[in-house]
C-alpha positions in Angstrom: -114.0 -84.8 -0.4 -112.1 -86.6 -3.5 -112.7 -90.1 -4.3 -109.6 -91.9 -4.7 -108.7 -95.4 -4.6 -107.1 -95.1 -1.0 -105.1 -94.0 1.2 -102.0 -94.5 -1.1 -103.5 -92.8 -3.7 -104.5 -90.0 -2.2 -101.3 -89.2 -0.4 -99.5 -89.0 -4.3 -102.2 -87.5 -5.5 -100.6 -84.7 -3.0 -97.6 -85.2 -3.5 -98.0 -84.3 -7.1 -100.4 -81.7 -7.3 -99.5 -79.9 -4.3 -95.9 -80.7 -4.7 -95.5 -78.8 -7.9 -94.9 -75.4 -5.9 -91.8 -77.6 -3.8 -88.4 -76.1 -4.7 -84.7 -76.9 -3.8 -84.2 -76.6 0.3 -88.0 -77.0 0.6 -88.8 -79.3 3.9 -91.1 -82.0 4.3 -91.9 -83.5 8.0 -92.7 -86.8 8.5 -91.9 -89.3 11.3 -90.1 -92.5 12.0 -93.4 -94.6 12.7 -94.7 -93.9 9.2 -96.3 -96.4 6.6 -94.7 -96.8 3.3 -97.3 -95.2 1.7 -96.5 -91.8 4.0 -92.6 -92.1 3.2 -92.0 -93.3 -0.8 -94.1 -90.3 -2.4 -92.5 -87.8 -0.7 -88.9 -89.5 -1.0 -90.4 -89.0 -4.9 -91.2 -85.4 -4.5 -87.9 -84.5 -3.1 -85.7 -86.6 -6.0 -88.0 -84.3 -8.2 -87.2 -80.9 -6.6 -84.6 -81.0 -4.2 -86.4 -80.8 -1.2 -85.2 -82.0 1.8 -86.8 -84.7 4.1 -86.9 -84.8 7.7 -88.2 -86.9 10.5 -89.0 -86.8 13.6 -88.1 -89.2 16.2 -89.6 -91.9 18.6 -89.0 -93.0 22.1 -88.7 -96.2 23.5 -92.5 -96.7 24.5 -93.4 -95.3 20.8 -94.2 -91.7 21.2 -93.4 -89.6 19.0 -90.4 -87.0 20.5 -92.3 -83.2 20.6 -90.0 -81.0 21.2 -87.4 -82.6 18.3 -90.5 -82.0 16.4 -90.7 -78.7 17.4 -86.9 -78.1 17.0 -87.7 -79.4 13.2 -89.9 -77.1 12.3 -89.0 -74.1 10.5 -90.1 -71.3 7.9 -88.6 -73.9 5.1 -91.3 -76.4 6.3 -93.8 -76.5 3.6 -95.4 -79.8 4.7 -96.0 -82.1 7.6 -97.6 -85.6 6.3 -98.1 -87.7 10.1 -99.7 -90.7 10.8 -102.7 -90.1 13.3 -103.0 -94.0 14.4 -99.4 -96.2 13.6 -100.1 -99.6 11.8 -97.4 -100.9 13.3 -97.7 -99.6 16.9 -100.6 -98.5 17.5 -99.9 -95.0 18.5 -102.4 -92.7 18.6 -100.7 -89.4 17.7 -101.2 -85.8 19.3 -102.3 -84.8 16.0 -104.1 -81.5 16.6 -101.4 -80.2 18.5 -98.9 -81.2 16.0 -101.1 -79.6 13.4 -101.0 -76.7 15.3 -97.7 -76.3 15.9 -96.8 -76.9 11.7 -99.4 -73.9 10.9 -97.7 -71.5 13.8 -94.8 -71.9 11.0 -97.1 -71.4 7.9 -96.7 -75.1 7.1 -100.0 -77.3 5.7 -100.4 -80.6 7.3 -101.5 -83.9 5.8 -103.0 -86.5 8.3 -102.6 -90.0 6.8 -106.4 -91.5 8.7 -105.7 -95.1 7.4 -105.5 -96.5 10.8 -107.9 -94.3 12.5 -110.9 -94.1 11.4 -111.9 -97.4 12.3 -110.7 -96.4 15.9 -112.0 -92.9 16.5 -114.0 -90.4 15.6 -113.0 -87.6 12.6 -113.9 -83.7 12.6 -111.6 -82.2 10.2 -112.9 -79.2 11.4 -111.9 -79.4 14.7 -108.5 -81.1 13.6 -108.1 -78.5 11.0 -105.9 -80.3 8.9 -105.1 -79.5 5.9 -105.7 -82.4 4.1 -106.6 -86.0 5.1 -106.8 -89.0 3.3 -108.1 -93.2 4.1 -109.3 -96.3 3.0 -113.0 -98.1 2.4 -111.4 -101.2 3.6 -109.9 -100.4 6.7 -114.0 -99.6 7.6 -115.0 -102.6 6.4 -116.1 -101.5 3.3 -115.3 -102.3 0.0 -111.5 -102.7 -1.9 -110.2 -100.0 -4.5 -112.4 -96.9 -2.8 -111.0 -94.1 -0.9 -111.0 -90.4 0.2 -108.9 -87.5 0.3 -110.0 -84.8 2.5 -108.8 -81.0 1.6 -109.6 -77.6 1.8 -111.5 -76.2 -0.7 -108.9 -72.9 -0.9 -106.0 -75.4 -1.3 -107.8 -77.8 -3.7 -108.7 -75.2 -5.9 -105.1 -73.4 -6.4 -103.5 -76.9 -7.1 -103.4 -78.3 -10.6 -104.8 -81.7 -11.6 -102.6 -85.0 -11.3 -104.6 -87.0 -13.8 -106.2 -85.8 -17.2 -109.8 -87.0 -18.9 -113.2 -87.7 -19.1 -115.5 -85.4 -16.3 -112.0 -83.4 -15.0 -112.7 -80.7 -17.5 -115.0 -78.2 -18.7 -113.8 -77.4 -22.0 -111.5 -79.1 -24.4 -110.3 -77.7 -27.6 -106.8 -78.4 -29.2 -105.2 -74.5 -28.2 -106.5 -74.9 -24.3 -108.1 -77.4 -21.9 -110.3 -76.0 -18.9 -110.8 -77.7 -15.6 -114.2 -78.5 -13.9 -115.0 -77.8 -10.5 -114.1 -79.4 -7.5 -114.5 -82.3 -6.4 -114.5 -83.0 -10.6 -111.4 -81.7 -11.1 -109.1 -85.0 -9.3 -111.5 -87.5 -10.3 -110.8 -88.0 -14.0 -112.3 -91.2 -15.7 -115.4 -93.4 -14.5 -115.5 -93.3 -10.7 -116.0 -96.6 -8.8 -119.5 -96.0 -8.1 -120.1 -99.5 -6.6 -117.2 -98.7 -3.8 -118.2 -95.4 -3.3 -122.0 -96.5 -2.5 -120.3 -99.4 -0.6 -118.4 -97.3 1.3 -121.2 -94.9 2.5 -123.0 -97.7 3.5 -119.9 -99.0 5.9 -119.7 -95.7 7.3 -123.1 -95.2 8.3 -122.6 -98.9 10.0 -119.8 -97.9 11.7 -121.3 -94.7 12.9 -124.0 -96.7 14.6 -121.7 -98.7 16.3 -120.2 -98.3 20.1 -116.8 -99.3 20.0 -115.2 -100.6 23.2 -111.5 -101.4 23.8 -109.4 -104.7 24.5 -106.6 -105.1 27.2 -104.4 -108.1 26.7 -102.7 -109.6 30.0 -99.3 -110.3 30.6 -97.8 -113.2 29.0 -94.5 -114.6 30.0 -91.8 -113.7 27.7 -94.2 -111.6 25.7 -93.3 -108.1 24.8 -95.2 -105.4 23.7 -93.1 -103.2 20.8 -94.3 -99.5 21.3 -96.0 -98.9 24.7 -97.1 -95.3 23.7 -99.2 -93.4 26.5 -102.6 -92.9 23.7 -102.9 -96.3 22.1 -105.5 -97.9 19.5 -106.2 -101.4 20.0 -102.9 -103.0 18.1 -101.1 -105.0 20.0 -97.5 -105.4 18.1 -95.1 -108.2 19.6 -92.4 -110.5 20.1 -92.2 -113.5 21.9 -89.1 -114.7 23.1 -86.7 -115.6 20.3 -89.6 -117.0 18.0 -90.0 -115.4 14.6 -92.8 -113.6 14.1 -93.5 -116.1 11.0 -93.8 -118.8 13.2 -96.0 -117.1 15.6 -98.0 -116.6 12.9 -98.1 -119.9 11.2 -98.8 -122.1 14.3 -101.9 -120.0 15.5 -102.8 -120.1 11.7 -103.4 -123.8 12.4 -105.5 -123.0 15.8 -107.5 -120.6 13.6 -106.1 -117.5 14.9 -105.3 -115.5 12.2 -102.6 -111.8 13.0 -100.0 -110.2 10.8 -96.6 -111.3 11.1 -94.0 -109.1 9.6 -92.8 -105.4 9.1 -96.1 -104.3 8.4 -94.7 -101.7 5.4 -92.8 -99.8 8.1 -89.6 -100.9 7.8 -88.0 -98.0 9.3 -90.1 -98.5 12.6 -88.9 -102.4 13.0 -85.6 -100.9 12.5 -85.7 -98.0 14.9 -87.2 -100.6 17.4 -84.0 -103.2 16.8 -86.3 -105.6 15.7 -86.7 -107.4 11.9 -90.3 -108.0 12.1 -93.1 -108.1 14.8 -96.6 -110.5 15.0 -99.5 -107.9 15.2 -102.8 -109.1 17.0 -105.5 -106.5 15.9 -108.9 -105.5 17.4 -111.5 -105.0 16.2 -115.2 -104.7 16.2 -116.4 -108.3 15.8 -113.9 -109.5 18.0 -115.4 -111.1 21.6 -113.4 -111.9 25.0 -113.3 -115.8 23.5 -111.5 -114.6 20.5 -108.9 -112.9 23.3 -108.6 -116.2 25.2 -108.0 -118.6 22.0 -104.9 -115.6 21.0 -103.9 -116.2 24.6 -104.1 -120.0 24.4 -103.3 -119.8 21.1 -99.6 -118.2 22.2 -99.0 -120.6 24.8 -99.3 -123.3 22.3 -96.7 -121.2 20.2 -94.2 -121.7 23.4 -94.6 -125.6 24.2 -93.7 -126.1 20.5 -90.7 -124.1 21.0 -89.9 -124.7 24.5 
Protein backbone atom coordinates (compact mmCIF):
# COMPACT_ATOMS: atom_id res chain seq x y z
CA UNK A 1 0.00 0.00 0.00
CA UNK A 2 1.58 3.39 -1.36
CA UNK A 3 0.42 6.67 -0.07
CA UNK A 4 -0.33 8.89 -2.70
CA UNK A 5 -2.30 11.97 -2.95
CA UNK A 6 -5.29 10.11 -4.71
CA UNK A 7 -6.80 8.47 -7.04
CA UNK A 8 -5.20 10.65 -9.83
CA UNK A 9 -2.03 10.37 -8.59
CA UNK A 10 -1.78 7.03 -8.21
CA UNK A 11 -3.12 5.99 -11.60
CA UNK A 12 0.22 8.24 -13.20
CA UNK A 13 2.19 7.08 -10.85
CA UNK A 14 1.38 3.75 -13.04
CA UNK A 15 1.37 5.02 -15.81
CA UNK A 16 4.90 6.12 -15.49
CA UNK A 17 6.67 3.58 -13.60
CA UNK A 18 5.00 0.70 -15.05
CA UNK A 19 4.61 2.26 -18.36
CA UNK A 20 8.32 2.47 -18.90
CA UNK A 21 8.42 -1.32 -20.32
CA UNK A 22 5.25 0.05 -23.02
CA UNK A 23 6.59 -0.09 -26.62
CA UNK A 24 5.19 0.76 -30.07
CA UNK A 25 1.80 -1.53 -30.85
CA UNK A 26 1.51 -2.06 -27.05
CA UNK A 27 -2.35 -2.06 -26.00
CA UNK A 28 -3.99 -0.45 -23.26
CA UNK A 29 -7.88 -1.35 -22.35
CA UNK A 30 -9.97 1.04 -20.89
CA UNK A 31 -13.65 1.77 -21.36
CA UNK A 32 -16.05 4.43 -22.51
CA UNK A 33 -17.59 5.17 -18.90
CA UNK A 34 -14.14 6.17 -17.61
CA UNK A 35 -13.10 9.30 -15.46
CA UNK A 36 -10.68 11.67 -16.76
CA UNK A 37 -8.28 10.68 -14.41
CA UNK A 38 -8.52 6.80 -15.95
CA UNK A 39 -8.21 8.18 -19.74
CA UNK A 40 -5.51 11.36 -19.89
CA UNK A 41 -2.46 9.39 -18.31
CA UNK A 42 -2.71 6.70 -20.49
CA UNK A 43 -3.55 8.91 -23.71
CA UNK A 44 0.15 10.31 -22.13
CA UNK A 45 1.74 6.95 -21.99
CA UNK A 46 0.79 6.13 -25.50
CA UNK A 47 2.05 9.75 -27.12
CA UNK A 48 5.21 8.59 -25.18
CA UNK A 49 5.61 5.09 -26.72
CA UNK A 50 3.36 4.40 -29.39
CA UNK A 51 1.03 2.37 -27.82
CA UNK A 52 -2.22 1.94 -28.87
CA UNK A 53 -5.54 2.74 -26.88
CA UNK A 54 -8.58 0.90 -26.97
CA UNK A 55 -12.02 0.91 -25.37
CA UNK A 56 -14.58 -0.92 -24.78
CA UNK A 57 -18.03 -0.12 -25.35
CA UNK A 58 -21.38 0.52 -23.40
CA UNK A 59 -24.97 -0.26 -23.95
CA UNK A 60 -27.85 1.73 -23.71
CA UNK A 61 -28.72 0.92 -19.93
CA UNK A 62 -24.81 1.47 -19.12
CA UNK A 63 -23.25 -1.88 -19.09
CA UNK A 64 -20.35 -2.32 -20.23
CA UNK A 65 -20.38 -4.64 -23.74
CA UNK A 66 -18.39 -8.18 -22.60
CA UNK A 67 -17.90 -9.91 -25.26
CA UNK A 68 -16.40 -6.61 -27.44
CA UNK A 69 -14.32 -6.73 -24.38
CA UNK A 70 -13.45 -10.02 -24.89
CA UNK A 71 -13.00 -9.55 -28.67
CA UNK A 72 -10.42 -6.64 -27.52
CA UNK A 73 -8.25 -8.48 -25.78
CA UNK A 74 -5.31 -9.88 -27.08
CA UNK A 75 -1.51 -11.00 -26.42
CA UNK A 76 -0.61 -7.20 -27.26
CA UNK A 77 -2.71 -6.18 -24.22
CA UNK A 78 -0.32 -5.21 -21.62
CA UNK A 79 -2.97 -3.31 -19.41
CA UNK A 80 -6.49 -3.03 -18.57
CA UNK A 81 -7.11 0.22 -16.20
CA UNK A 82 -11.46 -0.06 -15.54
CA UNK A 83 -13.47 1.72 -13.45
CA UNK A 84 -15.15 -0.70 -10.66
CA UNK A 85 -18.13 1.90 -9.71
CA UNK A 86 -18.84 4.89 -12.77
CA UNK A 87 -19.01 8.44 -11.31
CA UNK A 88 -21.15 9.34 -13.78
CA UNK A 89 -23.48 6.24 -13.89
CA UNK A 90 -23.26 4.52 -11.26
CA UNK A 91 -22.28 1.26 -12.73
CA UNK A 92 -20.99 -1.24 -10.72
CA UNK A 93 -18.63 -3.17 -13.00
CA UNK A 94 -18.05 -7.12 -13.32
CA UNK A 95 -14.70 -6.39 -12.23
CA UNK A 96 -13.39 -9.85 -11.22
CA UNK A 97 -14.50 -11.39 -14.22
CA UNK A 98 -13.04 -8.74 -16.25
CA UNK A 99 -9.89 -9.14 -14.34
CA UNK A 100 -9.91 -12.52 -15.07
CA UNK A 101 -10.44 -12.56 -18.43
CA UNK A 102 -7.25 -9.66 -18.99
CA UNK A 103 -4.83 -12.23 -16.96
CA UNK A 104 -6.13 -15.45 -19.23
CA UNK A 105 -4.14 -13.07 -21.91
CA UNK A 106 -1.12 -12.26 -19.59
CA UNK A 107 -2.43 -8.77 -19.23
CA UNK A 108 -2.19 -6.79 -15.45
CA UNK A 109 -5.23 -4.98 -14.57
CA UNK A 110 -5.59 -1.66 -12.72
CA UNK A 111 -9.00 -1.13 -10.91
CA UNK A 112 -9.53 2.63 -10.48
CA UNK A 113 -11.76 2.18 -6.55
CA UNK A 114 -12.53 5.96 -6.49
CA UNK A 115 -16.18 5.38 -6.58
CA UNK A 116 -16.30 2.24 -4.74
CA UNK A 117 -15.10 2.04 -1.78
CA UNK A 118 -17.54 4.09 -0.23
CA UNK A 119 -20.15 1.60 -1.75
CA UNK A 120 -18.75 -1.80 -1.20
CA UNK A 121 -16.55 -3.86 0.34
CA UNK A 122 -12.54 -4.37 -1.10
CA UNK A 123 -10.53 -7.73 -0.97
CA UNK A 124 -7.84 -7.33 -3.34
CA UNK A 125 -7.22 -10.68 -2.78
CA UNK A 126 -10.19 -12.00 -3.89
CA UNK A 127 -10.35 -9.39 -6.82
CA UNK A 128 -6.82 -10.15 -7.53
CA UNK A 129 -6.12 -7.08 -9.29
CA UNK A 130 -3.11 -6.05 -10.13
CA UNK A 131 -3.07 -2.80 -8.87
CA UNK A 132 -5.81 -0.53 -7.32
CA UNK A 133 -5.83 2.89 -6.39
CA UNK A 134 -8.58 5.67 -4.37
CA UNK A 135 -9.16 8.62 -2.58
CA UNK A 136 -9.40 9.76 1.47
CA UNK A 137 -12.17 11.93 0.45
CA UNK A 138 -14.47 9.99 -1.29
CA UNK A 139 -14.60 8.04 2.55
CA UNK A 140 -15.07 10.95 4.11
CA UNK A 141 -11.75 11.51 5.16
CA UNK A 142 -9.45 13.99 4.65
CA UNK A 143 -8.31 16.07 1.12
CA UNK A 144 -4.72 15.44 -0.56
CA UNK A 145 -4.43 11.54 0.89
CA UNK A 146 -4.66 8.53 -1.14
CA UNK A 147 -3.64 4.83 -1.85
CA UNK A 148 -2.30 2.78 -4.49
CA UNK A 149 -2.76 -0.81 -4.07
CA UNK A 150 0.00 -3.28 -5.99
CA UNK A 151 1.57 -6.38 -5.84
CA UNK A 152 4.57 -6.60 -4.16
CA UNK A 153 6.30 -8.71 -7.34
CA UNK A 154 5.16 -5.82 -9.68
CA UNK A 155 6.05 -2.98 -7.31
CA UNK A 156 9.34 -4.17 -6.88
CA UNK A 157 10.48 -4.68 -10.65
CA UNK A 158 9.15 -1.06 -11.55
CA UNK A 159 11.42 1.95 -11.20
CA UNK A 160 10.54 5.02 -9.12
CA UNK A 161 8.42 8.00 -10.58
CA UNK A 162 9.65 10.62 -8.18
CA UNK A 163 13.29 11.08 -6.61
CA UNK A 164 14.31 12.23 -2.86
CA UNK A 165 14.30 12.28 0.65
CA UNK A 166 13.24 8.49 2.31
CA UNK A 167 13.05 6.80 -1.54
CA UNK A 168 16.63 5.73 -1.23
CA UNK A 169 19.04 3.90 0.58
CA UNK A 170 22.18 5.14 -0.59
CA UNK A 171 23.24 8.30 -2.41
CA UNK A 172 26.58 9.06 -3.76
CA UNK A 173 27.39 11.08 -6.95
CA UNK A 174 28.49 7.64 -9.37
CA UNK A 175 25.04 5.71 -8.18
CA UNK A 176 21.81 6.19 -6.19
CA UNK A 177 20.11 3.03 -4.44
CA UNK A 178 16.43 2.60 -3.83
CA UNK A 179 14.78 1.71 -0.40
CA UNK A 180 12.29 -0.79 0.07
CA UNK A 181 8.81 -0.81 -0.61
CA UNK A 182 6.44 0.93 0.29
CA UNK A 183 9.63 3.65 0.58
CA UNK A 184 10.55 3.48 -2.66
CA UNK A 185 7.18 5.69 -4.34
CA UNK A 186 6.86 7.88 -1.47
CA UNK A 187 9.70 10.34 -1.88
CA UNK A 188 9.53 13.53 0.34
CA UNK A 189 7.54 14.19 3.75
CA UNK A 190 4.34 12.12 3.65
CA UNK A 191 1.04 13.76 4.69
CA UNK A 192 1.08 12.22 7.96
CA UNK A 193 -2.05 14.17 9.12
CA UNK A 194 -4.20 12.67 6.01
CA UNK A 195 -2.85 9.41 6.30
CA UNK A 196 -3.87 9.19 10.15
CA UNK A 197 -7.11 10.95 9.00
CA UNK A 198 -7.71 8.58 6.61
CA UNK A 199 -7.29 5.41 8.92
CA UNK A 200 -9.57 6.88 11.16
CA UNK A 201 -12.43 7.33 8.22
CA UNK A 202 -11.86 3.85 7.36
CA UNK A 203 -12.30 2.28 10.48
CA UNK A 204 -15.70 4.58 10.68
CA UNK A 205 -16.76 3.35 7.61
CA UNK A 206 -16.06 -0.26 8.43
CA UNK A 207 -18.37 0.09 11.40
CA UNK A 208 -21.04 1.28 9.41
CA UNK A 209 -24.16 -0.80 7.67
CA UNK A 210 -24.75 0.76 4.54
CA UNK A 211 -28.21 0.44 3.10
CA UNK A 212 -29.41 1.55 -0.39
CA UNK A 213 -31.86 4.32 -1.79
CA UNK A 214 -34.57 3.70 -4.64
CA UNK A 215 -35.85 6.88 -6.16
CA UNK A 216 -39.56 6.76 -7.66
CA UNK A 217 -40.62 7.65 -10.89
CA UNK A 218 -40.81 11.20 -11.69
CA UNK A 219 -42.65 12.43 -14.79
CA UNK A 220 -40.38 13.49 -17.45
CA UNK A 221 -37.40 12.30 -15.41
CA UNK A 222 -34.91 9.99 -16.98
CA UNK A 223 -32.48 8.01 -15.59
CA UNK A 224 -28.97 8.16 -17.92
CA UNK A 225 -27.41 4.57 -17.48
CA UNK A 226 -29.92 1.95 -16.11
CA UNK A 227 -27.01 -0.74 -15.69
CA UNK A 228 -28.30 -4.20 -14.15
CA UNK A 229 -25.41 -3.82 -10.73
CA UNK A 230 -25.81 -0.16 -9.74
CA UNK A 231 -24.30 2.00 -6.71
CA UNK A 232 -26.48 4.52 -5.34
CA UNK A 233 -25.97 7.44 -8.26
CA UNK A 234 -28.73 8.54 -9.69
CA UNK A 235 -27.57 10.53 -12.99
CA UNK A 236 -30.44 12.47 -14.89
CA UNK A 237 -32.24 14.64 -17.13
CA UNK A 238 -35.37 16.29 -16.86
CA UNK A 239 -37.22 17.17 -19.70
CA UNK A 240 -35.42 19.82 -21.70
CA UNK A 241 -34.03 21.68 -18.53
CA UNK A 242 -30.28 22.01 -18.23
CA UNK A 243 -28.76 20.32 -15.85
CA UNK A 244 -27.36 23.89 -14.53
CA UNK A 245 -30.58 24.88 -13.80
CA UNK A 246 -31.66 21.82 -12.07
CA UNK A 247 -28.93 22.46 -10.15
CA UNK A 248 -29.25 26.03 -9.27
CA UNK A 249 -32.97 26.11 -8.27
CA UNK A 250 -32.70 23.11 -5.70
CA UNK A 251 -29.43 25.06 -4.61
CA UNK A 252 -31.94 27.66 -3.37
CA UNK A 253 -34.27 24.84 -1.63
CA UNK A 254 -31.02 23.53 0.00
CA UNK A 255 -30.60 20.62 -2.08
CA UNK A 256 -27.31 20.46 -3.17
CA UNK A 257 -26.25 17.45 -6.58
CA UNK A 258 -23.75 17.83 -9.24
CA UNK A 259 -24.76 19.20 -12.42
CA UNK A 260 -22.48 18.73 -15.35
CA UNK A 261 -20.17 16.15 -17.20
CA UNK A 262 -18.79 14.91 -14.13
CA UNK A 263 -15.00 14.66 -15.85
CA UNK A 264 -16.38 12.00 -18.23
CA UNK A 265 -16.95 13.72 -21.20
CA UNK A 266 -16.80 10.75 -23.39
CA UNK A 267 -19.75 9.10 -21.38
CA UNK A 268 -22.17 12.33 -21.81
CA UNK A 269 -21.15 12.00 -25.30
CA UNK A 270 -21.69 8.29 -25.84
CA UNK A 271 -25.10 8.86 -24.06
CA UNK A 272 -26.10 11.92 -26.62
CA UNK A 273 -26.32 14.02 -23.84
CA UNK A 274 -24.01 17.50 -22.94
CA UNK A 275 -24.24 17.19 -19.26
CA UNK A 276 -26.44 15.28 -16.63
CA UNK A 277 -27.62 16.50 -12.78
CA UNK A 278 -26.21 13.71 -10.42
CA UNK A 279 -28.19 13.15 -7.10
CA UNK A 280 -25.70 11.05 -4.88
CA UNK A 281 -26.33 8.75 -1.83
CA UNK A 282 -24.85 8.45 0.72
CA UNK A 283 -24.45 7.50 4.22
CA UNK A 284 -25.85 10.48 6.12
CA UNK A 285 -28.54 10.80 3.86
CA UNK A 286 -32.34 9.96 5.46
CA UNK A 287 -35.75 9.24 3.49
CA UNK A 288 -36.55 13.27 4.26
CA UNK A 289 -33.57 14.23 2.33
CA UNK A 290 -35.16 11.81 -0.68
CA UNK A 291 -38.56 13.64 -0.43
CA UNK A 292 -37.06 17.38 -0.40
CA UNK A 293 -34.88 16.01 -3.92
CA UNK A 294 -38.28 14.80 -5.00
CA UNK A 295 -40.15 18.02 -3.98
CA UNK A 296 -37.20 19.76 -4.66
CA UNK A 297 -37.55 18.59 -8.70
CA UNK A 298 -41.08 19.27 -8.88
CA UNK A 299 -40.35 22.83 -7.96
CA UNK A 300 -37.63 22.68 -10.83
CA UNK A 301 -40.79 21.89 -13.35
CA UNK A 302 -43.48 24.58 -12.26
CA UNK A 303 -40.60 27.16 -12.83
CA UNK A 304 -40.18 25.80 -16.15
CA UNK A 305 -43.53 24.62 -17.00
Amino acid sequence: MIFTRGTTEAINLVAYSFGQRFREGDEIVISTIEHHSNIVPWQMLCERTGAVLRVIPVNDDGDLDLDAYAALLSPRTKLVSIVHVSNALGTVNPVREMIRMAHDVGARVLVDAAQSVQHLPIDVREMDCDFLAFSGHKLYGPTGIGVLYGKRELLESMPPWQGGGDMILSVTFEKTTWNALPYKFEAGTPNIAGAIGLGAAIGYYQSLDLAAVIMREVTGLSIVGNAKVKASVASFTLCAIHPHDIGTILDRHGIAIRAGHHCAQPTMKRFNVPATARASFALYNTVADVDALLDGIDRVLEVFA
